[in-house]
C-alpha positions in Angstrom: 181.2 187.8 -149.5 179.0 188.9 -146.7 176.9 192.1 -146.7 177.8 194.9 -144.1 174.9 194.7 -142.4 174.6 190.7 -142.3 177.8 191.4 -140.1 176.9 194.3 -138.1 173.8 192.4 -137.3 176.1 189.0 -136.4 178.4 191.3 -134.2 175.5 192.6 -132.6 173.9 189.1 -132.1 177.3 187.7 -130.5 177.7 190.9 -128.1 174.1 190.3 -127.1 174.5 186.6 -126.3 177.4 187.6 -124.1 175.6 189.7 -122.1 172.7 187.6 -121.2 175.1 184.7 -120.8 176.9 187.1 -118.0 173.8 187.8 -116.4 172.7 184.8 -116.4 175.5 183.0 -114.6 174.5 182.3 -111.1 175.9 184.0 -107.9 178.4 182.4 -106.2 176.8 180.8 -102.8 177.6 182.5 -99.7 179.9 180.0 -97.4 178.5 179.0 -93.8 181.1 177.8 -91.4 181.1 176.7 -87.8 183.8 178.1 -85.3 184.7 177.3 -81.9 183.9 180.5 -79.8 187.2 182.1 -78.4 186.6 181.0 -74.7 188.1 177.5 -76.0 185.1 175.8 -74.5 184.5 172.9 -77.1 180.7 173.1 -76.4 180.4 176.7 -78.0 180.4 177.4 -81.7 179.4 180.2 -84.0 177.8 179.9 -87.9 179.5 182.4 -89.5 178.8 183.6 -93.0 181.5 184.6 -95.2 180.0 187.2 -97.3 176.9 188.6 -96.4 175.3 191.3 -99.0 171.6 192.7 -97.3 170.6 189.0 -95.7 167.5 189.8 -93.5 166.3 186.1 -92.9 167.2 182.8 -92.7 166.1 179.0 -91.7 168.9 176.8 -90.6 168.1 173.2 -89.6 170.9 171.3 -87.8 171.3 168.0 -86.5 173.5 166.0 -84.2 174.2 162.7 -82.4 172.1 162.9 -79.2 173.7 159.9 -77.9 177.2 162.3 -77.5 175.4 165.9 -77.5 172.8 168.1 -76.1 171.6 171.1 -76.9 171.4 173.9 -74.3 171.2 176.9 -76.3 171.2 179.2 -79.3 171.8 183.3 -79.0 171.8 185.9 -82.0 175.4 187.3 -82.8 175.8 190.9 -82.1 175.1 191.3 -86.7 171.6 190.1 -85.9 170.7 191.4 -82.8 167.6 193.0 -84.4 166.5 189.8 -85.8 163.4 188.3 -84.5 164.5 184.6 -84.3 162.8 181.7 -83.0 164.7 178.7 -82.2 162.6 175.2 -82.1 164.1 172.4 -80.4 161.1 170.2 -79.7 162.5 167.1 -81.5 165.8 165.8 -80.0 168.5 165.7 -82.5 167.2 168.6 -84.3 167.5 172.5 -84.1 165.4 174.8 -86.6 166.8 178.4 -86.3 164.6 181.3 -88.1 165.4 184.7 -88.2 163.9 187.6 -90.2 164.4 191.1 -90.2 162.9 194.3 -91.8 166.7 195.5 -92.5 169.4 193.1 -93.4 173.2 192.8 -92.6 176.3 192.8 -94.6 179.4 192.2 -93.8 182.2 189.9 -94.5 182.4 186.8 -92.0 179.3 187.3 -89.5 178.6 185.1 -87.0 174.8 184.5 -87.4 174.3 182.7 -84.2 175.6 181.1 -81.0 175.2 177.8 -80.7 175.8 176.2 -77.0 176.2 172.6 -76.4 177.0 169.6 -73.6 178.6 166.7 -74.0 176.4 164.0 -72.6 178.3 162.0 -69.9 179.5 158.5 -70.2 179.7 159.0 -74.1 182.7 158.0 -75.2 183.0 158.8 -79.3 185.9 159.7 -81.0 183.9 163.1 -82.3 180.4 164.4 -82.6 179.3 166.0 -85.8 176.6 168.5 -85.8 175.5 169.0 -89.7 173.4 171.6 -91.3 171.0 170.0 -93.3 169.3 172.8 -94.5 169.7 176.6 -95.4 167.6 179.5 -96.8 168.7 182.7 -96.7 166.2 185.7 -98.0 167.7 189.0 -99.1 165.7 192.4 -98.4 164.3 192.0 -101.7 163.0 188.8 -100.4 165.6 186.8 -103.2 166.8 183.7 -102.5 171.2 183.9 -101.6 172.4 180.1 -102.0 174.1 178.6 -99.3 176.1 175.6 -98.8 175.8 173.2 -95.9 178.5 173.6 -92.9 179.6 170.1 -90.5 181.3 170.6 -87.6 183.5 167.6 -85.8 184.1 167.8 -81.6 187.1 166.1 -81.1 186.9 164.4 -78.1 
């Protein structure tokens, strides 16, 4: 038979292990979506986040089909209008959006940024996808928040 304490100490060993197995289970990663802006102008979308908890920066790099799309413009959402945000488009094809601020934002489906768009003429696809192909988001603690990576499809 097992000694009392051989068993307390067991007990305590299992409880232990249970809590650094809860800690250490990741955080589920926020979801990033694209939506048409309400105007119903297929050009127009928004990346919305679904669950933001104290985000105060982020890198987004999207591409798309230049041969169907071109890029006019990107403007914050009204949740990160105190961002500082830099939007390169130098490269054709390719959008890097940064933001970053001192303060973050949290909130449950946030548009992060306007995204504005033209269909180039004499394309004829059956749809266009713009694809993030990367995401970082920083906390205010400056910690990492997983992300996944959003497409979009215009329907022509």
């Amino acid at each position: 038979m097992l000694s009392r304490e051989l068993v307390l100490n067991l007990i305590r060993f299992f409880i232990f292990s249970l809590l650094l197995l809860a800690l250490a289970v990741p955080t589920q990663a926020a979801r990033l979506t694209f939506t048409k802006d309400k105007n119903g102008d297929s050009e127009k979308l928004s990346l919305v986040i679904d669950h933001a908890e104290k985000i105060a920066g982020m890198k987004v790099v999207i591409i798309y089909d230049v041969s169907h799309l071109s890029f006019v413009k990107a403007d914050k959402a009204k949740a990160t209008s105190s961002f500082m945000h830099v939007v390169n488009d130098k490269k054709p094809g390719k959008l890097i959006i940064v933001m970053a601020s001192a303060k973050g934002i949290s909130g449950d489906n946030l548009p992060l940024v306007h995204l504005e768009f033209k269909k180039v003429p004499q394309a004829n696809p059956e749809a266009s996808k713009i694809s993030v192909t990367q995401v970082q988001l920083m906390d205010e603690d400056l910690k990492e928040v997983k992300a996944d990576h959003p497409e979009y499809l215009f329907k022509n």
